[in-house]
Backbone as a chain_set.jsonl record, in Angstrom:
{"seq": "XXXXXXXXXXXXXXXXXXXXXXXXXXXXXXXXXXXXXXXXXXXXXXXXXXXXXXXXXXXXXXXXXXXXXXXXXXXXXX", "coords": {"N": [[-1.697, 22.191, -11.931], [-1.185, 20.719, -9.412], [1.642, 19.624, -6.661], [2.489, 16.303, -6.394], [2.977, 14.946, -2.933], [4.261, 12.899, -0.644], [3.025, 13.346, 2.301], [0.652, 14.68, 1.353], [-0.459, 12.174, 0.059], [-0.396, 10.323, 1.868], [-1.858, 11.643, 3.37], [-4.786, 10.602, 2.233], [-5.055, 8.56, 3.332], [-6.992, 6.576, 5.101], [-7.403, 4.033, 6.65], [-5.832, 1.447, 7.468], [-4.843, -1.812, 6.712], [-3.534, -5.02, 7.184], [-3.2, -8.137, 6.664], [-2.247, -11.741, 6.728], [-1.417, -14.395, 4.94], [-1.311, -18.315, 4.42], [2.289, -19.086, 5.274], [3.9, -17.277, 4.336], [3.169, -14.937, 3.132], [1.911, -11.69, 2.972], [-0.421, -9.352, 3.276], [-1.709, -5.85, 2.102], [-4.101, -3.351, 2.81], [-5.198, 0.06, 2.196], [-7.519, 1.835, 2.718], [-8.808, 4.252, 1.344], [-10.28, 8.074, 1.976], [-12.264, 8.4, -0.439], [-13.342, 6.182, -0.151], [-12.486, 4.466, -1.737], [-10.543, 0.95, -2.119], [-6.813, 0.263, -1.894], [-4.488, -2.168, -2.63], [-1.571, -3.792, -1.636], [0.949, -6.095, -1.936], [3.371, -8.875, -0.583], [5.406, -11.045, -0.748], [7.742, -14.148, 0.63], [10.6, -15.996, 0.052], [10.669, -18.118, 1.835], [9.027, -19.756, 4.873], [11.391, -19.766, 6.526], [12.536, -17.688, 6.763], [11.296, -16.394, 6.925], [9.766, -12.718, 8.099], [7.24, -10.861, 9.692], [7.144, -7.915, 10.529], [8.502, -7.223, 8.288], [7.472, -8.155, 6.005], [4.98, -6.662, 6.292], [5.597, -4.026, 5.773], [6.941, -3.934, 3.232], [4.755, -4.503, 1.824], [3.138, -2.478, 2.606], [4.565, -0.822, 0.918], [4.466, -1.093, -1.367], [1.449, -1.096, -2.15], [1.121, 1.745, -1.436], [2.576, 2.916, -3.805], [1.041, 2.07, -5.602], [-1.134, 4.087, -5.013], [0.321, 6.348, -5.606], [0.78, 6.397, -8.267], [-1.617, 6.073, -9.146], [-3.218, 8.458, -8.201], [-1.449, 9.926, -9.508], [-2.215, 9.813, -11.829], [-4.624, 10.586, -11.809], [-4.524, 13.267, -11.146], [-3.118, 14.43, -13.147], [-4.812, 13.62, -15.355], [-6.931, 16.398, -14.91]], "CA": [[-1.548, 20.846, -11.401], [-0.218, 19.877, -7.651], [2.153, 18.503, -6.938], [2.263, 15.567, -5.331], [3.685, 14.748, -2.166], [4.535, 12.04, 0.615], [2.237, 13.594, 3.215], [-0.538, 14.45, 1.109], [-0.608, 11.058, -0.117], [-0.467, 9.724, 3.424], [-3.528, 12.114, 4.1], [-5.864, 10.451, 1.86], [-5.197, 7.021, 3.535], [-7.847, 6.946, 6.577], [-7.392, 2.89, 7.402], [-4.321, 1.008, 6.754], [-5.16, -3.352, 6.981], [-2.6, -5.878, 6.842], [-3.577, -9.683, 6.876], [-1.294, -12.913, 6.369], [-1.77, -15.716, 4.787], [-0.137, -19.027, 4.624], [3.362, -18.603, 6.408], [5.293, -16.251, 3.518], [2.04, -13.86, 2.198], [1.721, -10.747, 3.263], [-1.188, -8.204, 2.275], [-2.188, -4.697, 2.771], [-5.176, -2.625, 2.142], [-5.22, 1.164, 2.621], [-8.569, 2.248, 2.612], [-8.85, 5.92, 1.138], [-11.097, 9.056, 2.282], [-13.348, 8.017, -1.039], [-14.136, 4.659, 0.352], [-11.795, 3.098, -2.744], [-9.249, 0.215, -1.679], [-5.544, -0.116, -2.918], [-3.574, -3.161, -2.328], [-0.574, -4.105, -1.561], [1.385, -6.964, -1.408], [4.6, -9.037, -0.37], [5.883, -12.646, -0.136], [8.304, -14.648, 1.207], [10.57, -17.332, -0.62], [10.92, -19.346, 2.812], [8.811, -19.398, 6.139], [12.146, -20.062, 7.948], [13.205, -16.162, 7.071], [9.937, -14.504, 7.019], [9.836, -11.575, 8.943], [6.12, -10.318, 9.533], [7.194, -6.688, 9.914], [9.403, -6.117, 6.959], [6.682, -8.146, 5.18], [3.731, -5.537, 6.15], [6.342, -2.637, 5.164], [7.118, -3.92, 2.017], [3.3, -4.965, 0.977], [2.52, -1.179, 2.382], [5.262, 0.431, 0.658], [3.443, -1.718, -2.596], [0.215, -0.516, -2.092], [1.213, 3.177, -1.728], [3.309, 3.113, -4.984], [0.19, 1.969, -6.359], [-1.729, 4.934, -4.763], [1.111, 6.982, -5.803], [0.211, 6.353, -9.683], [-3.394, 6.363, -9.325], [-2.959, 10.105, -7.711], [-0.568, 11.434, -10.723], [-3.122, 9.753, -13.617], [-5.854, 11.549, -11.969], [-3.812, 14.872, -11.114], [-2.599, 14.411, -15.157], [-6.44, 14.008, -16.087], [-7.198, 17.686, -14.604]], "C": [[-0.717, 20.924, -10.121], [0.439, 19.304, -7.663], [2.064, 17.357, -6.094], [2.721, 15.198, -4.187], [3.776, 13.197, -0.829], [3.347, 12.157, 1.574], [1.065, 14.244, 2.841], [-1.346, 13.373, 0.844], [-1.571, 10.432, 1.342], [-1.749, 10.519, 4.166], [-4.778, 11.67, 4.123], [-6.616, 8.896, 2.286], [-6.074, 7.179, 5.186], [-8.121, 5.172, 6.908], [-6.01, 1.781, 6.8], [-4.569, -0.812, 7.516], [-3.91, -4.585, 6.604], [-3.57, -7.151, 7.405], [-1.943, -10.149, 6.148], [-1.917, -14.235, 6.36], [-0.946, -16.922, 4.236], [1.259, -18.497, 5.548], [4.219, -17.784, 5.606], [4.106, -15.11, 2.858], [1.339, -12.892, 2.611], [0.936, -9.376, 2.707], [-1.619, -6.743, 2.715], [-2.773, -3.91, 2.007], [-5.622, -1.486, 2.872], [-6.509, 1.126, 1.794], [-8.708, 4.261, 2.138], [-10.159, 6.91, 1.478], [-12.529, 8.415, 1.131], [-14.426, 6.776, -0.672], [-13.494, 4.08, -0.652], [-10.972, 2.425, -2.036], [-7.968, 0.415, -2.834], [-4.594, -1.076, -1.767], [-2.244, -3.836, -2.648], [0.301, -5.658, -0.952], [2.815, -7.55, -1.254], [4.328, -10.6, 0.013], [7.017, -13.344, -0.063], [9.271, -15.859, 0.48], [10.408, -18.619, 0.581], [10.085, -18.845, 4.103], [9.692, -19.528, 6.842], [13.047, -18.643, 7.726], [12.434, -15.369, 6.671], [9.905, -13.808, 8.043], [8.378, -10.656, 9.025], [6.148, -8.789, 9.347], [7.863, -6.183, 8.794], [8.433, -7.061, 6.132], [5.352, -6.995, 5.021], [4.526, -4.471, 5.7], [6.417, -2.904, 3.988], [5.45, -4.076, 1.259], [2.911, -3.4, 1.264], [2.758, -0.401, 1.488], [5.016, 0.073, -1.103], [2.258, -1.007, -2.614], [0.314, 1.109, -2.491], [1.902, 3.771, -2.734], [1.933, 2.916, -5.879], [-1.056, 3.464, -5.979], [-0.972, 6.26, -5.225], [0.618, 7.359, -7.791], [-0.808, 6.456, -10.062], [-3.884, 7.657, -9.109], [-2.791, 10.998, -9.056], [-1.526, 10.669, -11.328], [-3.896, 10.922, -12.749], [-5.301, 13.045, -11.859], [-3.534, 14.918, -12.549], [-4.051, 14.716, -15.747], [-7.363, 15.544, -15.738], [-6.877, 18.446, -15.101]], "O": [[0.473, 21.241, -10.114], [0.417, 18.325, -8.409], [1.51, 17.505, -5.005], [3.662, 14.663, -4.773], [2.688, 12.857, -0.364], [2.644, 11.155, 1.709], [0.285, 14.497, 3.759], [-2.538, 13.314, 1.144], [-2.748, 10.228, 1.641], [-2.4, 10.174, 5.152], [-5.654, 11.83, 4.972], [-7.669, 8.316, 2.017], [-5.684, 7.831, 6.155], [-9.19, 4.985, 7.489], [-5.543, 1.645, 5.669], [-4.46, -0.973, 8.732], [-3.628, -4.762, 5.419], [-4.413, -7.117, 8.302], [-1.053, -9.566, 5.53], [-2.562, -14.906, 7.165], [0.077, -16.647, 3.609], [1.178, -17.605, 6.392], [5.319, -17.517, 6.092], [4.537, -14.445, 1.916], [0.121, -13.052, 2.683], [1.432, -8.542, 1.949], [-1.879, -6.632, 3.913], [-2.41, -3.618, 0.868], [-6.265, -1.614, 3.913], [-6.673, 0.643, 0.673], [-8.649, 5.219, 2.909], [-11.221, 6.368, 1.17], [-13.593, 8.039, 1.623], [-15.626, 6.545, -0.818], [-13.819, 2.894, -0.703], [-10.447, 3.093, -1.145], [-8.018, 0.618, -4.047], [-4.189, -0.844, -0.628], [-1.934, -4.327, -3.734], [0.236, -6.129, 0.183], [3.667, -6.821, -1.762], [3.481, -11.154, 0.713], [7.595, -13.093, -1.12], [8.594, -16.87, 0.293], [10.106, -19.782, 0.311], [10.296, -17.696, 4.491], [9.364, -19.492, 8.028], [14.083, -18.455, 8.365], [12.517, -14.219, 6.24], [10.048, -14.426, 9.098], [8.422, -9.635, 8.338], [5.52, -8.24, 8.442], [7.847, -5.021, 8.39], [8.598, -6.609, 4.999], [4.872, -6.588, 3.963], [3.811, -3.781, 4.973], [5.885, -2.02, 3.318], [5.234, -3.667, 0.118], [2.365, -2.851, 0.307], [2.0, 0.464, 1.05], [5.35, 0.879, -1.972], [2.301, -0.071, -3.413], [-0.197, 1.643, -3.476], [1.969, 5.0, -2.762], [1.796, 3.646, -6.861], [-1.826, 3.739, -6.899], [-1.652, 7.286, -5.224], [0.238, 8.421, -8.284], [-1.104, 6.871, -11.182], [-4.878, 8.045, -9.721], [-3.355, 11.982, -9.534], [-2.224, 11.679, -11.433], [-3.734, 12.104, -13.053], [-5.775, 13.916, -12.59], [-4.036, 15.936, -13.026], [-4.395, 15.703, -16.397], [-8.424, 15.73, -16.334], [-7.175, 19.587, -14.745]]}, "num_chains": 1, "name": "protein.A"}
C-alpha cells in the first residue's frame, strides 16, 4: 500500500471550479484525472464579513479532505 501524500493528491486534481451563490455560499469542484467530481463547500454566517477568498480556501480545503478519504478507502481496498 502507498502512501498517501499532499502532492500526489494534488496530482490527481486536473480542474479546480469555485462558484458562489447567494452572498455567504461558497462551492468548489475539483475535477479528477478519472473524470469523477468532489465537492467542496463553505458558508458564511453574515454577508457583511464574507470574504470570497478565505471562502474558496476553505470550500477547497473541504473538498480535498473529501478526496483525501476517498484515496485511503480505495488505497485500503487494494
Amino acid at each position: 500500500m502507498k502512501k498517501l501524500t499532499k502532492e500526489y493528491l494534488e496530482s490527481l486534481i486536473i480542474k479546480t471550479e469555485h462558484a458562489r451563490f447567494g452572498d455567504t455560499l461558497t462551492i468548489c469542484v475539483l475535477t479528477l484525472q478519472n473524470g469523477f467530481n468532489v465537492v467542496g463547500s463553505s458558508a458564511c454566517i453574515s454577508k457583511d464579513i464574507f470574504d470570497e477568498e478565505k471562502g474558496k480556501q476553505v470550500a477547497y480545503d473541504n473538498a480535498f479532505g473529501q478526496l483525501w478519504e476517498l484515496e485511503g478507502y480505495k488505497q485500503k481496498g487494494q
